[in-house]
N, C-alpha and C positions, 0 to 999 in steps of 0.2 A: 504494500500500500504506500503509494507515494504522498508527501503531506504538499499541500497547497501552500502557497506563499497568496499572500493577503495581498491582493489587486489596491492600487492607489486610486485615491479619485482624481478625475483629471475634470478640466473649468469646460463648462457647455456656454454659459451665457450669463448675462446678467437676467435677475429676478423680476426688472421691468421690461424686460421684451417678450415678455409674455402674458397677453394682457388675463386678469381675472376670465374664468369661464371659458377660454380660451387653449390652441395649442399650437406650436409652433417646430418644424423640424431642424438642425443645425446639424452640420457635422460632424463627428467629430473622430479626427482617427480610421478616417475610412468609412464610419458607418453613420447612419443616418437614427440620431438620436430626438425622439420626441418629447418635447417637456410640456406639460400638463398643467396647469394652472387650474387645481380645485379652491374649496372657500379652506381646507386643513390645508390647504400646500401643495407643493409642485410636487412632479411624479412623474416617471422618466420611464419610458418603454422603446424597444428598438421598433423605428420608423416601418414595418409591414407588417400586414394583417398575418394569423398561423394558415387561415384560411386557402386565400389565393397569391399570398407576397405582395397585395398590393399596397399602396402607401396610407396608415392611419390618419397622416394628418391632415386636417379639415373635419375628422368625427367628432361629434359630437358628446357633450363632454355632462354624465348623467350624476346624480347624487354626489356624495362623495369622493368616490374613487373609482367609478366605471367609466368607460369610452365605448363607443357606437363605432364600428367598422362604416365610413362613407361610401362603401363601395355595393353590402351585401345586406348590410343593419347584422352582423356577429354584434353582441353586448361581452366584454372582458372586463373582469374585476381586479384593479391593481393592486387593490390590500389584499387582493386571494391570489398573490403572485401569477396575476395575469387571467387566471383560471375564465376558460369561453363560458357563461351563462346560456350558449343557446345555438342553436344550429343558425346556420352553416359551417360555422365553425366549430371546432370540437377540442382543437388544441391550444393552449395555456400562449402567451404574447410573455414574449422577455422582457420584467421590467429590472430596470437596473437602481441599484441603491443611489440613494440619493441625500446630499449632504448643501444647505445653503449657507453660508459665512458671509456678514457684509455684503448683503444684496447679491453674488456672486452664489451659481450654480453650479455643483462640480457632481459625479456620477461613478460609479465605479462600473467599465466595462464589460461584464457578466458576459460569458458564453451564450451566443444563441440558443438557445433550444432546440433542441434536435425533433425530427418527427421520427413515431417508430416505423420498424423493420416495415411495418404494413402500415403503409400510407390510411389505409377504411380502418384500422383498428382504432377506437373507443376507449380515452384513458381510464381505467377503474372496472373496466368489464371483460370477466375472466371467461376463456372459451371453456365451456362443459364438453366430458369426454375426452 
């Protein structure tokens, strides 16, 4: 078992370019990082849906911590690390940790999320037999 070394957070943006209720993508590092602006705080998912890859920002931004896929209406819950609430989509959105200091926004780059072996496979539903 190999041990993990503990990822740095690295700066997305400042905390007003993204206005309340709103969401905004930046890049950063290659990837296309979305910052979240709920009424608890910002909240940081990599920029494509689990669904079809296509780009979350512009969704709509629900209760607390959920976002609306603009593409298909998938609903993902941030504070349930990402977790899809609902077809079409089925699989969990990378959110990445997130840390604000002095109006400045910084994120730690988490691993994509992998899909499984079987693309139609169902996270949490055990085949019988």
């Amino acid at each position: 078992m190999s041990e993990q070394t503990e990822l740095e957070f690295v700066y997305v943006a400042r905390e007003d370019e993204v206005p309340a209720g709103k969401n905004r993508c930046f890049e950063v590092e290659g990837r296309g990082v979305l910052l979240c602006s709920f009424p608890s705080g910002i909240k940081a998912i990599e920029n494509f849906c689990s669904h079809e890859k296509k780009p979350m920002e512009g969704g709509r931004l629900r209760g607390g911590s959920r976002i609306v896929c603009p593409h298909h209406g998938s609903n993902f819950d941030l504070d349930q690390d990402g977790k899809s609430m609902g077809a079409p989509a089925v699989l969990p959105l990378t959110v990445f940790p997130v840390k604000v200091e002095e109006g400045n926004v910084y994120v730690q780059l988490v691993e994509t999320k992998k899909p499984p072996a079987n693309p139609w496979a169902i996270p949490g539903v055990k085949k019988i037999g």
